[in-house]
C-alpha positions in Angstrom: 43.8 -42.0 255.5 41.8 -44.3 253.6 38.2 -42.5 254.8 39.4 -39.1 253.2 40.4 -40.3 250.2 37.2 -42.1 249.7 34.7 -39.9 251.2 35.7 -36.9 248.3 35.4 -39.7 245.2 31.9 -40.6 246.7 31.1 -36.9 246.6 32.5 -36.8 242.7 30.3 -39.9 241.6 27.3 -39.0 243.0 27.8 -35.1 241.1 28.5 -37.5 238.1 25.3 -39.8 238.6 23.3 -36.2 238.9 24.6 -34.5 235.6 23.7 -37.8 233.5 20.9 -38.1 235.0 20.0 -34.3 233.7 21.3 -35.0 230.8 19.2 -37.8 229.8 16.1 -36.2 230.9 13.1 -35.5 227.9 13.3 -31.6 226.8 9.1 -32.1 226.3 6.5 -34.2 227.3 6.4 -35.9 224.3 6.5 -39.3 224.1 7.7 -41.9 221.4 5.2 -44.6 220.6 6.4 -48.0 222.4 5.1 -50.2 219.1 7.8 -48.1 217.1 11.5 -48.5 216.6 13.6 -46.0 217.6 16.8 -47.6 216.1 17.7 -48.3 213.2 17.8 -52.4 212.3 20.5 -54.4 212.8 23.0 -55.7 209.9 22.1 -59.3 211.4 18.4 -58.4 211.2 18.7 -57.5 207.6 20.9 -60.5 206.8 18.1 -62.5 208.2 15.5 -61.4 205.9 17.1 -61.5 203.0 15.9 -59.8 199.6 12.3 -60.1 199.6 10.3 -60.7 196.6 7.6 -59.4 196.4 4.8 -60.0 193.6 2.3 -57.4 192.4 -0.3 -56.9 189.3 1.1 -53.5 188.2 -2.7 -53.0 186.3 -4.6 -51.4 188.7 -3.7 -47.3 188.7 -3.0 -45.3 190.7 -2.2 -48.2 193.5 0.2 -49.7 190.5 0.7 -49.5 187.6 3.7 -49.4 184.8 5.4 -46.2 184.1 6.7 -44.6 180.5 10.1 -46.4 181.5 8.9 -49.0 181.6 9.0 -48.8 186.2 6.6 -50.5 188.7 5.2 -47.1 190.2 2.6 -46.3 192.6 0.9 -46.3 195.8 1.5 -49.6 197.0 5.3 -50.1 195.5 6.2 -46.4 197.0 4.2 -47.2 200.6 6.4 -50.6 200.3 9.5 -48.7 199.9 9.1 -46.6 202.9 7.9 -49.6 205.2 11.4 -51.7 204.3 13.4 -48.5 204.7 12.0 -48.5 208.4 12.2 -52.6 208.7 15.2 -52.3 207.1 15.5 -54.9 204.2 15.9 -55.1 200.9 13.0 -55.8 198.0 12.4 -56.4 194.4 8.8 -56.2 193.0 8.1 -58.5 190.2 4.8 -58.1 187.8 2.7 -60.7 187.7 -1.2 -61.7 186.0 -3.6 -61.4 189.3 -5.0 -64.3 188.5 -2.8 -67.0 190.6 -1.1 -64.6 192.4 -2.2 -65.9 196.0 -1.5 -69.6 194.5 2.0 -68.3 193.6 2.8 -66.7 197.0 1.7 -69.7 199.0 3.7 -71.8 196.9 6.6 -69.5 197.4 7.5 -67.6 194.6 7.0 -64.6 196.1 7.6 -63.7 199.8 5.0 -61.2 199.7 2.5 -59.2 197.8 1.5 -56.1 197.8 -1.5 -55.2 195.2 -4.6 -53.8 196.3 -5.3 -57.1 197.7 -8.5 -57.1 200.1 -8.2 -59.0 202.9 -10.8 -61.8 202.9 -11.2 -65.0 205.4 -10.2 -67.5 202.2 -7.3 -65.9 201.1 -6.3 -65.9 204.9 -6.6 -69.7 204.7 -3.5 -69.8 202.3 -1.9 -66.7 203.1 -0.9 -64.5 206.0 -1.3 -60.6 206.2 -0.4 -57.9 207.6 -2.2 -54.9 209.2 -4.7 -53.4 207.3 -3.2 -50.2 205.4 -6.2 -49.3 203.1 -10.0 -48.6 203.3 -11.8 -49.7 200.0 -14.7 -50.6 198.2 -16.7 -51.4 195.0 -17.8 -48.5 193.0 -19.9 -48.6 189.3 -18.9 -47.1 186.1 -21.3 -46.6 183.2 -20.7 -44.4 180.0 -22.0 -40.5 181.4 -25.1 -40.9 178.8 -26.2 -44.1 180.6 -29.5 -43.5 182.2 -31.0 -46.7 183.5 -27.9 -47.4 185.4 -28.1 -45.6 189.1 -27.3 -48.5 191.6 -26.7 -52.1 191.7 -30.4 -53.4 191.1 -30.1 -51.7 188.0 -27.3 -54.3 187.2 -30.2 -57.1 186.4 -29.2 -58.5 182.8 -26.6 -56.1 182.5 -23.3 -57.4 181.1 -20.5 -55.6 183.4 -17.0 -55.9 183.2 -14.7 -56.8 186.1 -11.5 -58.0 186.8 -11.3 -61.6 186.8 -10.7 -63.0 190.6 -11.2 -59.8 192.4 -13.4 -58.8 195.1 -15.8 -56.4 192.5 -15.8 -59.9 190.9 -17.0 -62.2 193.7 -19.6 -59.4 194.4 -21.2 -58.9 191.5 -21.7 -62.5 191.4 -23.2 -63.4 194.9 -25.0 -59.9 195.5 -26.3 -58.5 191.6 -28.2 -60.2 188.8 -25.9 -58.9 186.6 -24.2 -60.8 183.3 -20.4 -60.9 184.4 -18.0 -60.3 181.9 -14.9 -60.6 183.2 -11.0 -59.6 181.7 -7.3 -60.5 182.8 -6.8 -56.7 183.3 -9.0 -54.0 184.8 -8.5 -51.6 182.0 -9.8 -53.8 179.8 -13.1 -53.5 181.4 -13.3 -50.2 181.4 -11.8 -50.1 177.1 -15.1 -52.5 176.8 -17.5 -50.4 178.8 -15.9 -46.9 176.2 -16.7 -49.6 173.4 -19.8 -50.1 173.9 -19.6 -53.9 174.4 -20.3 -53.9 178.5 -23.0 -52.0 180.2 -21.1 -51.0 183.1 -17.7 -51.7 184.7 -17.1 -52.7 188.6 -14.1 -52.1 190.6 -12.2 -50.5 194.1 -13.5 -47.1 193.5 -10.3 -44.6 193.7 -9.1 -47.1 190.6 -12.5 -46.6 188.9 -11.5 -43.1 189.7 -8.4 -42.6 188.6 -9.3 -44.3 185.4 -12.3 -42.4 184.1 -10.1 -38.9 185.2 -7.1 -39.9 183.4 -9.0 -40.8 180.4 -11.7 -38.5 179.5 -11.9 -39.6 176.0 -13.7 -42.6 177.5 -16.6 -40.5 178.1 -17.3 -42.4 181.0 -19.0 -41.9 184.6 -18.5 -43.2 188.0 -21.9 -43.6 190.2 -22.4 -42.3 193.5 -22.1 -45.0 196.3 -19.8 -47.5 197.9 -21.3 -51.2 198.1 -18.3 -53.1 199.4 -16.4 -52.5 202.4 -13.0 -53.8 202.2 -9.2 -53.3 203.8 -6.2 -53.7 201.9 -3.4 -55.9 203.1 0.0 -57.1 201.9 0.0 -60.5 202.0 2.9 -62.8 203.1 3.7 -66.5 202.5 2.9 -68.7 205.6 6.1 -69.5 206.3 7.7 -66.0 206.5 6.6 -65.0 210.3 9.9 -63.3 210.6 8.3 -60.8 207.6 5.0 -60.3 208.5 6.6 -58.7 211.7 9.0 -56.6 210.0 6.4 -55.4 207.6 3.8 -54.5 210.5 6.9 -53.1 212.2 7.4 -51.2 209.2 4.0 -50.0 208.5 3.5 -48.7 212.2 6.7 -46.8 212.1 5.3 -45.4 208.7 2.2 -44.3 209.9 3.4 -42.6 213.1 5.7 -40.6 211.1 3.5 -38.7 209.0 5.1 -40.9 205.6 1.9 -42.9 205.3 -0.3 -39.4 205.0 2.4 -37.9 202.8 2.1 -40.6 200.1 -1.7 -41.0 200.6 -2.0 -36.9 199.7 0.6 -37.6 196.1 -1.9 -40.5 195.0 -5.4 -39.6 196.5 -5.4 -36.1 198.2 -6.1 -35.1 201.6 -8.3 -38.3 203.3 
């Protein structure tokens, strides 16, 4: 008795065990990446990591700058908002002077920042970062009737503006022989080179860019040629392992969904 009544529920499971198996089979080859999350984050996780601060210099458009409305807007604050949708925590960006700003984050007023910020082996000494997300380098602007300006030996005795404590900074003054003049805000170099009081201005070329298209009035020029070669990084305070994952979790889930490209096109065009 008992081996009939068994012998037709083995048949049933093993019909069962074939359909799910069918039925969790891929419809395509395709294959979700391994390095990317596939669920959504845990309330724990996202208790865990608490509201992130997050500093930034909102002076260097189109990566950040302050809006009519007085709003942090962006590259880097909209890129930031799609990597802690996918990492799942919450953020608040704060404007801050550049100058400092590393000093700040490794003393832990911020848990992060995210500001065009090149990724150099000194600032690793104090702070952590993540992935690279952006290719960069140092471009030249001179006024468009500038003539004896066509490359960086042409920079001997020249005052040129910069951004104090930046990378077009520390460049001009290890590889040119130029005068540096150097301002709190990257603008401001570019208002003195319009004014007449700079010979040329030095910064990450799409902000020299964006600047000299967005103000024509300035009458000014940016030169052919990229003499830095840099990676952007968002920077995270020593102490915050747990966020330097979530971020590089973040960012990779960003970049295999197509986000990354989408917000690159709004700010900078097809790469």
């Amino acid at each position: 008795m008992k081996a009939t009544k068994i012998l037709p529920l083995m048949v049933i499971l093993a019909i069962v065990v074939v359909m799910v198996a069918a039925c969790g089979a891929p419809a395509t080859e395709e294959a979700v990446p391994t390095e990317v999350p596939t669920e959504a984050p845990t309330e724990e996780a996202v208790l865990e990591l608490g509201k992130v601060v997050i500093g930034n210099n909102a002076e260097y458009p189109p990566f950040e700058y302050v809006d009519e409305d007085g709003n942090i807007v962006g590259f880097d604050p909209e890129l930031m908002a799609a990597i802690a949708e996918e990492a799942g925590f919450e953020f608040e960006i704060v404007n801050t002077r550049w100058d400092g700003i590393f000093v700040a984050l490794a003393a832990g007023e911020f848990d992060a920042v995210i500001s065009a910020a090149t990724i150099t082996p000194e600032r690793a000494e104090t702070v952590n970062f993540s992935d690279p997300y952006f290719d960069a380098g140092q471009m030249i602007t001179v006024r468009a009737d500038t003539t004896d300006i066509t490359g960086p030996e042409d920079l001997a005795g020249k005052k040129v503006g910069v951004q104090m404590g930046t990378t077009g900074d520390i460049w001009l003054t290890d590889d040119t022989e130029a005068e540096v003049m150097r301002y709190d805000e990257n603008t401001l170099a570019f208002q003195a080179l319009a004014n007449g009081d700079v010979d040329a201005a030095v910064a990450d070329g799409p902000t020299a860019i964006d600047i000299v298209k967005a103000n024509p009035e300035m009458n000014l020029e940016v030169l052919d040629g990229v003499y830095t070669e840099e990676q952007y990084g968002i920077a995270v305070n020593k102490g915050r392992p747990d966020l330097l994952e979530a971020i590089n979790r973040g960012l990779a889930a960003v970049k295999a969904s197509g986000k990354y490209d989408e917000i690159y096109e709004k700010y900078f065009g097809t790469k």
